[in-house]
Residue, then its C-alpha position, 0 to 999 in steps of 0.5 A: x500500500x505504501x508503495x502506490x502511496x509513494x508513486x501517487x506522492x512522487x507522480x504530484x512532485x514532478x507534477x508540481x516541478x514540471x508546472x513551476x518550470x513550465x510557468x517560469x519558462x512560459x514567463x521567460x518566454x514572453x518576457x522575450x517575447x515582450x521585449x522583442x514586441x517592444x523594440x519592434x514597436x519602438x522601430x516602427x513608431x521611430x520609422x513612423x515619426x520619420x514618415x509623419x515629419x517626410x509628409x509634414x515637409x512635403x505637405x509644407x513644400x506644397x502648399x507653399x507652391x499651392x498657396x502662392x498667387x498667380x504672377x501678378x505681373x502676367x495677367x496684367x501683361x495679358x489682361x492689363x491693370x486691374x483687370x475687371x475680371x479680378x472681381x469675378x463679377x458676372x455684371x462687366x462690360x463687354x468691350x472690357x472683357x472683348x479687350x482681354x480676350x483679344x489680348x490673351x489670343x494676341x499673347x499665346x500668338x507671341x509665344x514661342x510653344x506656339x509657332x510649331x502651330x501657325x500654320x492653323x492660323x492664328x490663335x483666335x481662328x484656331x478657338x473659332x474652329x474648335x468651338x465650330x467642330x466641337x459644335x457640329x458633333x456633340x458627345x452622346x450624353x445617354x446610351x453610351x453604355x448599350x454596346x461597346x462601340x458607342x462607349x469608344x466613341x464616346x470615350x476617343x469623342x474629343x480626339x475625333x472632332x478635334x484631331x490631334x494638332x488641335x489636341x496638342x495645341x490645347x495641352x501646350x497651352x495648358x502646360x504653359x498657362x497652367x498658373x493663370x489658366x483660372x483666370x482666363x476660364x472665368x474670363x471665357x465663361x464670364x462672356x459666353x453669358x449673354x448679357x456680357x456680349x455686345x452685338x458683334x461678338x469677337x470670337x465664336x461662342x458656343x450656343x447654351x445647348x451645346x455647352x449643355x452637351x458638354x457640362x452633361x458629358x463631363x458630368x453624367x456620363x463615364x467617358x466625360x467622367x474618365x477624361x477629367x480624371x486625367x486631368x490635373x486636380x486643379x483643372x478637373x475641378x474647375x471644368x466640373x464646377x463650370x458644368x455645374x454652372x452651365x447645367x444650372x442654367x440649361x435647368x432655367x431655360x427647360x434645356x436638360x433634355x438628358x434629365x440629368x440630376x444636378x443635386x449631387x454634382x452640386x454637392x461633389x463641386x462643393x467637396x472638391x472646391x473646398x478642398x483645392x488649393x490656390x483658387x483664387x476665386x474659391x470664395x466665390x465658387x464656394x458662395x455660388x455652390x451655396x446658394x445652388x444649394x439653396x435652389x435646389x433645397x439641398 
């Protein structure tokens, strides 16, 4: 009897010493463990600190380039001395605005990235041509998605009825303008409102329809969609904010034949307006999405 009693008594023993030395090795184990969690923790958060001060001088760096104005001393050689359209005020006189735009043709004629291009005439007839051409074919705005060969069309549209000297020409401009490109927009729709015009129109405008056409196919549709977002973030934001505008008034003059939704472009512009950098007419854009917002009682 004495015997089971002391294999029971030696079986706890090991028992025992077998649980104490797994305990101490379970904790020497994730002491280790610990430790090594730590010192990666560390590295990380070291790893970390250096990407968030990268990011923090990159963003600097940014927004210094961002933030700064367009040279003052360019837009008034293009535009001349405080220029009326400074102001953004949709209510200028037309022979000011006429001024500017012959003024801002005659100064691209007398850039250099521009000679390879003067055998398509001169600026202001090559505008005419492209707002012709533009005009005579506009983009489908609905059943681009029925099959795929309305979908290329849709997507190579502004390739077709420009061609591809137009095109270059267009993306020299806005390479070489790219600072003061904002200004000269807010000029070009300023006049394309009616009541800015005189009598004798100094370039060819096009008619309220076809840029309904346009703000519709930026907008509304996914080969519009997918050529602003190979656009650089500025421009992007400035053509989809002027579709807006231009829906708007397709809306009061009963054009929305494509019954386009504006609510959530509005809301999308407002976003995007709010979040650009450097505009600097965003006080303004802001306060004309807000009170779209206001008419259309979002």
């Amino acid at each position: 009897m004495e015997k089971p009693v002391k294999i029971i008594v030696a079986v706890l023993i090991a028992g025992i010493f077998l649980f104490l030395g797994y305990s101490l090795i379970g904790k020497w184990h994730r002491s280790k463990l610990d430790q090594a969690l730590e010192k990666e923790r560390a590295g990380c958060s070291e790893q970390l600190a250096q990407l968030h001060t990268q990011i923090a001088v990159i963003a600097e760096a940014l927004d210094r380039v961002n933030s700064s104005a367009p040279p003052e001393k360019k837009l008034s050689e293009i535009f001349g001395e405080k220029s009326e359209y400074l102001s953004y005020d949709t209510k200028v006189d037309c022979k000011a605005i006429e001024a500017q735009i012959k003024t801002f043709f005659k100064y691209l004629e007398n850039q250099p990235y521009m000679d390879k291009y003067k055998q398509m005439g001169s600026p202001g007839i090559l505008y005419g041509e492209m707002v012709m051409a533009l005009s005579s074919s506009p983009p489908m705005l609905t059943g681009e998605m029925e099959d795929l060969i309305s979908l290329i069309r849709n997507v190579t549209h502004l390739y077709r009825s420009l061609g591809k000297v137009r095109i270059d020409a267009i993306k020299e401009i806005l390479k070489n303008e790219a600072d003061i490109i904002e200004s000269v927009l807010a000029i070009f729709y300023i006049y394309s409102l009616p009541e800015n015009r005189c009598p004798g129109k100094v370039i060819e405008v096009p008619t309220l329809e076809v840029l309904y056409q346009y703000g519709g196919y930026f907008l509304n549709t996914l080969a519009g969609r997918s050529y602003l977002l190979r656009r650089d973030s500025k421009l992007r934001v400035l053509l989809s904010y002027y579709s807006v505008l231009v829906l708007d008034r397709a809306n009061d003059e009963m054009l929305n034949s494509a019954g386009i939704d504006i609510r959530p472009f509005i809301d999308v512009s407002y976003y995007e307006i709010g979040n650009q950098r450097a505009l600097v007419y965003q006080k303004q854009y802001v306060t004309e999405l807000e009170r779209l917002r206001e008419k259309y009682e979002m």
